[in-house]
N, C-alpha and C positions, 0 to 999 in steps of 0.2 A: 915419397911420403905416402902411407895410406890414406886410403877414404876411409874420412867418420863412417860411413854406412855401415863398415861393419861393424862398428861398436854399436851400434841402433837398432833396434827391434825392426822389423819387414814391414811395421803399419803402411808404408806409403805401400806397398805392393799388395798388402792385403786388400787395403783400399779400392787399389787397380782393379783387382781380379771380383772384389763384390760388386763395382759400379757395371764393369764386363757384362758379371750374370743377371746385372738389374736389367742392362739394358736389351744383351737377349732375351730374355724375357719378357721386356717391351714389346717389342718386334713380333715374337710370337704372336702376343697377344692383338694386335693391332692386323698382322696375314691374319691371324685366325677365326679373328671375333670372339672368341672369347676372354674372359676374362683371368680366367685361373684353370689351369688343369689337373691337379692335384686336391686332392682338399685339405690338404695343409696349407695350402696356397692362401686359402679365403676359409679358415674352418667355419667361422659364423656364414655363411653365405651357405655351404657345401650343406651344414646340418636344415637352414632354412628349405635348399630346395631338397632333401632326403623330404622333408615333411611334406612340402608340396606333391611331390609324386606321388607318397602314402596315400596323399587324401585325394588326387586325380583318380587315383586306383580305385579306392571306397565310393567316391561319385560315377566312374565308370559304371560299374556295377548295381548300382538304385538307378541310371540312365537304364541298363538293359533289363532291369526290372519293369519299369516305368512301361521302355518297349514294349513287352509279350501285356501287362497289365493295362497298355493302352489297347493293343491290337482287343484282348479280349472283352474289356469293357465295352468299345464300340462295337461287338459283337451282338453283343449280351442287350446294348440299347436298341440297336435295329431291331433284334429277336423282340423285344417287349413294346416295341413302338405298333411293330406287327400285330399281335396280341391284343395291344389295346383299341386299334382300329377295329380289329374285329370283334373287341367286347362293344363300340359301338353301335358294329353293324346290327349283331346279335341284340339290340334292343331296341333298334329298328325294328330288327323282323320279328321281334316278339310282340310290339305296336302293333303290328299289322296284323298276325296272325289271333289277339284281340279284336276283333272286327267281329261282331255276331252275324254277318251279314257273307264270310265267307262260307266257301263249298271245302267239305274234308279232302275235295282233290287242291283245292287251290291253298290249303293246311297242311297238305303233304308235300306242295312245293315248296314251303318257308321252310318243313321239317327238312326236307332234304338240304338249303344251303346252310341253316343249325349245324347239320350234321358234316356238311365241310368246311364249315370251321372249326368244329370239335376236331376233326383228323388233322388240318394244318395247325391248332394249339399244340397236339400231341407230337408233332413231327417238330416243331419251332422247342419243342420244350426238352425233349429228347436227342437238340441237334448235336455235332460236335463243334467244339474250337479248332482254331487252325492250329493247335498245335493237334489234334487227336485225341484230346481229350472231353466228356461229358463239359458243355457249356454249362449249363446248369447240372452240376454234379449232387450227388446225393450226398449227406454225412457234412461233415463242418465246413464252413466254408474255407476257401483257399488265400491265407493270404503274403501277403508279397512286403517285402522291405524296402520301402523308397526313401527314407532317412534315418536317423538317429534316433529311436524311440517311435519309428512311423509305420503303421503297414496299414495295407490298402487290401480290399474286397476287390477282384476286379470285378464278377459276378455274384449276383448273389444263388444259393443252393437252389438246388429242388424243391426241396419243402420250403421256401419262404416263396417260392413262386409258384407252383402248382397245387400247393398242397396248404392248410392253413388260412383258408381266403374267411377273410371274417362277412358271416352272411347276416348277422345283425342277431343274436343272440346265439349265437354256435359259429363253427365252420364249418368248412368242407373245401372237397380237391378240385380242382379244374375239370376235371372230367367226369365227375358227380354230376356236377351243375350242369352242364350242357346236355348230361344223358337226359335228366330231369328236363329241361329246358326242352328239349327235341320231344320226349313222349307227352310232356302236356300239350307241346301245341297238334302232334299228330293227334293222340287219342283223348286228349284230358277234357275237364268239364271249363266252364267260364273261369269261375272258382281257380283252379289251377293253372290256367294261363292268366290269370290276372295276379297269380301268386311271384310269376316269375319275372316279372318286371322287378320288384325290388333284388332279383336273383342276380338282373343283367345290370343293375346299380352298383352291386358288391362289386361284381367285376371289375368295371370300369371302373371305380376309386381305385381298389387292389391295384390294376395295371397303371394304373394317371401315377399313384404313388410311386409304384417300383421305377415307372419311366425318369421320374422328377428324380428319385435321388440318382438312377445311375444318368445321369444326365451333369449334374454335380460332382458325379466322379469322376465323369470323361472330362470337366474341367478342371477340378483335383489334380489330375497329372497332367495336364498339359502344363495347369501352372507351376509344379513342383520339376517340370522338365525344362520350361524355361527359366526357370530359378538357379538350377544345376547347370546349366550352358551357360548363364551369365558366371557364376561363381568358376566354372573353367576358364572360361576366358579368362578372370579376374589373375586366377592361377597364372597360367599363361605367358600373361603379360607381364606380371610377376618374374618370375620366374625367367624371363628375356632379359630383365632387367641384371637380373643377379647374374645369369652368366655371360649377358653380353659386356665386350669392351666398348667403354668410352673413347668412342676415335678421338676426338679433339682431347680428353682431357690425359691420353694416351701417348696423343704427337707431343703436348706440353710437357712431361713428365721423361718422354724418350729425347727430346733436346734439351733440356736441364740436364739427364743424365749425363748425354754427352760434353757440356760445358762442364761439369765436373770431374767427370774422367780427361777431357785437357788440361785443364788445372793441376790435379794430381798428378797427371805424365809430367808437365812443366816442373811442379815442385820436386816430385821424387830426380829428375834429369838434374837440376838445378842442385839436389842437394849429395848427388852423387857423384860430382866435379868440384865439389866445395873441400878442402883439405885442413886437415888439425891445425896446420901454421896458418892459413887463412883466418880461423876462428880465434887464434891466441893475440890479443891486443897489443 
């Protein structure tokens, strides 16, 4: 007598052989840790972290931005911290070289530390950045993309620091003023050193100012850096989740399979020893 089986479609084997590659594929996944290796595997998870890495990549790149426009900003604030100590000094010793009571030798001494601070403004202001380029460069300022619609100054120009200094109804350059500032107190009258106190005022606001904002800028990116590391992590973690395997809910999933794949051996065994006259009442 034959086996019905052959008069029956293969479901119970097809069965077999899909529970088989369910459960290899369990197994993989559970050695491997991950969850899916294909991205037909998990399309919605695969296109999830495609995006993640897009945007890990676009945040990379505003981090190494951030980098070179941190490195030069705290460049740029030490250079102007410098500067404006010295716009202090410089009005100390313009104080003092007011004194109607000094000697034109002891007027030639203030003029001479005047005039090395006019050569370290010009050196501070002329220096380079560590990449090689003018810190304070000439022409528009340089600026840098650290997000979506965002860019930063790390320094400001030439002319917004040496040039342009508002002296209270005009301007002029840093190195005007100090020329000024040094021949009135060597050779000038009262008059003319008592002119240049309001000279050494200009300054020190100018520099107080440019310190205060790049000062805000060097905290501008550190917070926009630590905002960017948080948001990676975020990624990250993310993104572990999506491709890593669920050990426990993995071993749960790989032993149901396998109670199902013995069921199915039992039943297909069971029905492939069962014969036409067995079935006919």
């Amino acid at each position: 007598m034959e086996s019905i089986n052959r008069n029956r479609p293969n479901d119970a084997i097809q069965k077999q052989s899909e529970l088989s590659t369910l459960i290899g594929k369990t197994q993989e996944s559970i050695a491997s840790g991950k969850s899916f290796s294909r991205p037909s595997e998990a399309p919605s998870s695969w296109l999830e972290i495609s995006s993640l890495g897009r945007k890990a990549a676009i945040e990379n790149s505003w981090l190494n931005n951030i980098g070179r426009a941190g490195i030069m900003a705290q460049q740029a604030e030490s250079s102007i911290d410098t500067i404006s100590s010295g716009s202090i000094r410089a009005k100390e010793l313009v104080i003092q070289g007011n004194n109607g009571t000094l000697s034109p030798e002891d007027r030639a001494v203030i003029a001479n530390e005047l005039d090395n601070l006019r050569v370290q403004f010009n050196q501070l202001t002329q220096a380079q950045d560590s990449y090689g380029g003018q810190l304070f460069h000439a022409g528009d300022p340089i600026e840098m993309r650290i997000d979506t619609n965002v860019l930063v100054t790390p320094s400001p120009n030439f002319q917004t620091v040496a040039q342009s200094i508002d002296i209270g109804g005009g301007t002029s350059d840093l190195d005007t003023i100090m020329d000024e500032m040094i021949t009135a107190i060597r050779t000038g009258t009262a008059t003319d050193r008592a002119d240049q106190l309001g000279r050494a005022d200009s300054l020190i606001n100018h520099f107080s100012n440019l310190l205060a904002n790049q000062g805000m800028l060097v905290n501008r990116l550190d917070d926009q850096e630590n905002r960017l590391q948080k948001s990676q992590l975020t990624s990250s973690e993310r993104r572990t989740v999506l491709e890593s395997t669920d050990v426990t809910e993995a071993v749960s999933r790989f032993q149901s399979l396998l109670v199902n794949l013995e069921a199915a051996q039992r039943l297909y065994a069971k029905s492939t020893s069962t014969t036409l006259m067995q079935l006919i009442p």
